[in-house]
Backbone bond lengths (Angstrom), bond angles and torsions (degrees), N, CA, C in turn:
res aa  C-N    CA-C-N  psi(-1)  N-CA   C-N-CA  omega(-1)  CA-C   N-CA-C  phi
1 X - - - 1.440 - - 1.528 108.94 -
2 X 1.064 125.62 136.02 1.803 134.19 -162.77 1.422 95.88 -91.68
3 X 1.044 145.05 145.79 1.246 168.86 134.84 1.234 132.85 -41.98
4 X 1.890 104.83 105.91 1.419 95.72 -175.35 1.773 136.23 -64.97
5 X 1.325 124.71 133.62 1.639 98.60 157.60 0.977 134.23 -64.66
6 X 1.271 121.10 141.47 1.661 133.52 169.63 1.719 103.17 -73.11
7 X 1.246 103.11 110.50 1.546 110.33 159.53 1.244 123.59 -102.98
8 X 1.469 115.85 79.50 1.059 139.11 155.58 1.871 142.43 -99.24
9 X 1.015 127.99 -156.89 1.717 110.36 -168.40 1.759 81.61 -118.42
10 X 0.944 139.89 -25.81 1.524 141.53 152.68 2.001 103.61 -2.39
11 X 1.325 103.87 -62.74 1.217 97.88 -172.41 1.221 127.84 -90.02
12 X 1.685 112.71 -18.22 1.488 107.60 164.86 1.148 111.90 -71.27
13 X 1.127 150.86 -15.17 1.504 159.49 -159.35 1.585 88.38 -92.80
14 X 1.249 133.22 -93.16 1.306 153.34 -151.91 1.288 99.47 -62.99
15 X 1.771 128.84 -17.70 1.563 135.04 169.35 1.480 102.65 -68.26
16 X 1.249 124.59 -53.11 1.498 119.76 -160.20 1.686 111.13 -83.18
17 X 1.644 99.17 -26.44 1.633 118.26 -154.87 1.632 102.64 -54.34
18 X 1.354 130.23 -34.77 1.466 136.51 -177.79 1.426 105.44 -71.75
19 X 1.509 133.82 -10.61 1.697 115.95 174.22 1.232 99.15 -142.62
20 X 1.706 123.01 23.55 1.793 122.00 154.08 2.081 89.33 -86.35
21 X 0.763 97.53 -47.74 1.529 115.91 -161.89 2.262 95.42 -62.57
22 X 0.778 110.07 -59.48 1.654 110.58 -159.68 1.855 83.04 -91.51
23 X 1.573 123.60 -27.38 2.096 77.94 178.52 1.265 129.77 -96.58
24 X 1.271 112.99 42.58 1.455 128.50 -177.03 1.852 99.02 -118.25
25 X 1.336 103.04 1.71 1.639 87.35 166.98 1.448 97.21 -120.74
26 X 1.702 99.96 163.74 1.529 101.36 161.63 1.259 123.01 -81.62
27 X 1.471 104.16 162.24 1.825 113.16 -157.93 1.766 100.85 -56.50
28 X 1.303 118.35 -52.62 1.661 90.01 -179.90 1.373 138.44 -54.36
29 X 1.877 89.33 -18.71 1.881 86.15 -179.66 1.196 120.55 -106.10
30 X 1.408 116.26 -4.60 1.758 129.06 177.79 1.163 109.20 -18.94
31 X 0.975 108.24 -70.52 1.688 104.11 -169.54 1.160 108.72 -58.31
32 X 1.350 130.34 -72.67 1.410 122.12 -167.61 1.833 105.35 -51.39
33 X 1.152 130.71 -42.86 1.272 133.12 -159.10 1.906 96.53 -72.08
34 X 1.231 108.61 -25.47 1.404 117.47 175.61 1.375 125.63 -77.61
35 X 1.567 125.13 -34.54 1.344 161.87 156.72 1.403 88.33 -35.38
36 X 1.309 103.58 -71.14 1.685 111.04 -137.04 1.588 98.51 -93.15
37 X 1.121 135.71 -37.55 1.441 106.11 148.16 1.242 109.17 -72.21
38 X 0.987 166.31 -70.95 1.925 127.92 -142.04 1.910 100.32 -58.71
39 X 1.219 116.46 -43.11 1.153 102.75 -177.96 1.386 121.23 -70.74
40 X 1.606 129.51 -14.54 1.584 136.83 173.16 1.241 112.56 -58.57
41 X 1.758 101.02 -49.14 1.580 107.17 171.63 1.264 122.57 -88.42
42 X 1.050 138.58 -38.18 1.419 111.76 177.60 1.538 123.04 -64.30
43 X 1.800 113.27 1.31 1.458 116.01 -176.35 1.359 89.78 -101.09
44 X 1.273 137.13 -6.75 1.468 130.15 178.64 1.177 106.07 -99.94
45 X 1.222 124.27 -59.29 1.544 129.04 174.14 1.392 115.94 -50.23
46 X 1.592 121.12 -58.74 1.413 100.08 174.71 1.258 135.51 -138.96
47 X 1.635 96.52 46.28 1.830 112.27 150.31 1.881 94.26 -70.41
48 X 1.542 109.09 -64.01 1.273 107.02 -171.50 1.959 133.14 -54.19
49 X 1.587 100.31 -23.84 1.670 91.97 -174.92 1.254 116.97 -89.12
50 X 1.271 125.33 -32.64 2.078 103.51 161.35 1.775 115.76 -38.07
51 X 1.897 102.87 -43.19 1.858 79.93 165.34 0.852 118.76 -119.21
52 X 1.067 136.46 31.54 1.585 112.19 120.62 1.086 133.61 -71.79
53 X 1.266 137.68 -49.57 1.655 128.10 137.72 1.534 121.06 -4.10
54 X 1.232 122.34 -34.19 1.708 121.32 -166.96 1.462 101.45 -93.77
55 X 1.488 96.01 -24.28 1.458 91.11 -170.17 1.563 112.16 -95.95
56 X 1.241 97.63 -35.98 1.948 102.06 168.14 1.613 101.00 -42.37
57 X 1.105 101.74 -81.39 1.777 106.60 173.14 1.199 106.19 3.42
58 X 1.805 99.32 -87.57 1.684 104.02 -140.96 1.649 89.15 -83.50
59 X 1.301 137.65 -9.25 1.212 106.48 -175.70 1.971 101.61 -85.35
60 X 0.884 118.94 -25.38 2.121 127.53 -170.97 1.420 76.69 -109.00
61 X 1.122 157.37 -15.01 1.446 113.97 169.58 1.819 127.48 91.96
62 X 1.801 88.03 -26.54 1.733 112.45 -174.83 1.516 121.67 -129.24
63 X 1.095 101.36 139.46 1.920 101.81 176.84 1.533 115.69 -55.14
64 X 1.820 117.27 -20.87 1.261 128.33 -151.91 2.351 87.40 -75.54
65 X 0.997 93.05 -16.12 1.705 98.85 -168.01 2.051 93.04 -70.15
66 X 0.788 115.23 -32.60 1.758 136.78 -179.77 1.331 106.20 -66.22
67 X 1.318 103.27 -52.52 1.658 109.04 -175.28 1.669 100.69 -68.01
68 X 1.299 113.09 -60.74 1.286 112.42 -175.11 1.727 128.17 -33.92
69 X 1.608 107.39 -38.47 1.270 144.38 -168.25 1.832 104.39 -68.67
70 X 1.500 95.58 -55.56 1.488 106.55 162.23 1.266 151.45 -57.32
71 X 1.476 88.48 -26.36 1.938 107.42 -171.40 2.104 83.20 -102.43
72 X 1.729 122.62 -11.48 1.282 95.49 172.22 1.722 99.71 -83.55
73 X 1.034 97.77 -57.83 1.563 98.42 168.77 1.707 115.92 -15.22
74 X 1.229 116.99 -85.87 1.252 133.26 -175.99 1.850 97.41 -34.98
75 X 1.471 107.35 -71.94 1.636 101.22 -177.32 1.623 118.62 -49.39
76 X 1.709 111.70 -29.21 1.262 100.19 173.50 2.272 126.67 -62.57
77 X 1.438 82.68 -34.30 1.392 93.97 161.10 1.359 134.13 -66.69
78 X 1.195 113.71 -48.02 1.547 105.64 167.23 1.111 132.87 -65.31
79 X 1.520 103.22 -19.00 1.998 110.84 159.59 0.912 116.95 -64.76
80 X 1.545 125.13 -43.14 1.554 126.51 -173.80 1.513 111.60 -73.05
81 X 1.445 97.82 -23.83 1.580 105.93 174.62 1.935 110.49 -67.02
82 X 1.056 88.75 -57.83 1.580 111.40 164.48 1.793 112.75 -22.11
83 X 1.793 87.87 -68.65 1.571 83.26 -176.54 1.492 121.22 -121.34
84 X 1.517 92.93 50.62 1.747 114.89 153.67 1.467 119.59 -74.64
85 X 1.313 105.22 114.15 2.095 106.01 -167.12 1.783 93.84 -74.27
86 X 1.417 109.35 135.20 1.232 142.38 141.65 1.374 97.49 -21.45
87 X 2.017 123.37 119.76 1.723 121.00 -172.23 1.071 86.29 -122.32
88 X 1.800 147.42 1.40 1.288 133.16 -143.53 1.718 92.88 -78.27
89 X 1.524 134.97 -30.55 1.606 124.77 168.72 1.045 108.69 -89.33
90 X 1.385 144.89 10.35 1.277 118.95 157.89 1.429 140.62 -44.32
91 X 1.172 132.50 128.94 1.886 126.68 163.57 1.152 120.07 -55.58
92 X 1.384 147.49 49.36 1.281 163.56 -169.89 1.825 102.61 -11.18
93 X 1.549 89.10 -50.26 1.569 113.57 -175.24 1.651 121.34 -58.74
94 X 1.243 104.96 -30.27 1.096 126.52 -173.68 1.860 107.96 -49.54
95 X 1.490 113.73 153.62 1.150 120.37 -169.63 1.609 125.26 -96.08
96 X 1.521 84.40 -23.94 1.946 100.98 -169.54 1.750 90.50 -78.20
97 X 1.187 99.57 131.37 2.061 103.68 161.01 1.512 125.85 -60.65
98 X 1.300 111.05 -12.26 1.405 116.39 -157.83 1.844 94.74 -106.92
99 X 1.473 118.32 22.97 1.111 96.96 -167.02 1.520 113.27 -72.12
100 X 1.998 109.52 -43.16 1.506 96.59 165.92 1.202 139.88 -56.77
101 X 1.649 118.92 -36.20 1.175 107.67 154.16 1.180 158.74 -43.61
102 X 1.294 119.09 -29.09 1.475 134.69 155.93 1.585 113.77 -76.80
103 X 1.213 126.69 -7.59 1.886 108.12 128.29 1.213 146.19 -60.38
């Protein structure tokens, strides 16, 4: 029996996430600078949301406390998305760390 796809936003996210993530470092440290956030956040993000989830719960009583949590979440992301500088001229090669930043 063939296997359905999941059409979900799972994969556009996780499609782009490997070169939003690595061109904001310079070429010698990419990788590690790439490493170490996906791994910073997913040990922050989700060691912590099963409890917080338990605790939204039992303290409101309702899942709607979850939703709320998400849609801040979500807006916090699309700001940061928002004010992610444009790398397409960057010198990748370049030596100074601060090169995206000083866009």
């Amino acid at each position: 029996m063939p296997t359905r796809c999941r059409c979900d936003g799972q994969g556009l996210a996780f499609g782009a996430l490997g070169a939003v993530l690595a061109e904001h470092f310079p070429t010698p440290v990419r990788y590690s600078g790439h490493a170490a956030t996906y791994t910073l956040t997913n040990l922050v993000g989700g060691a912590a949301t099963p409890f917080l989830a338990a605790w939204l719960i039992d303290t409101s009583g309702t899942t709607w406390s979850i939703v709320v949590v998400l849609v801040a979440g979500y807006a916090v992301s699309l700001t940061m998305i928002h004010r992610t500088p444009e790398t397409r001229d960057v010198d990748f090669y370049a030596d100074n760390m601060n090169v995206v930043a000083a866009r």
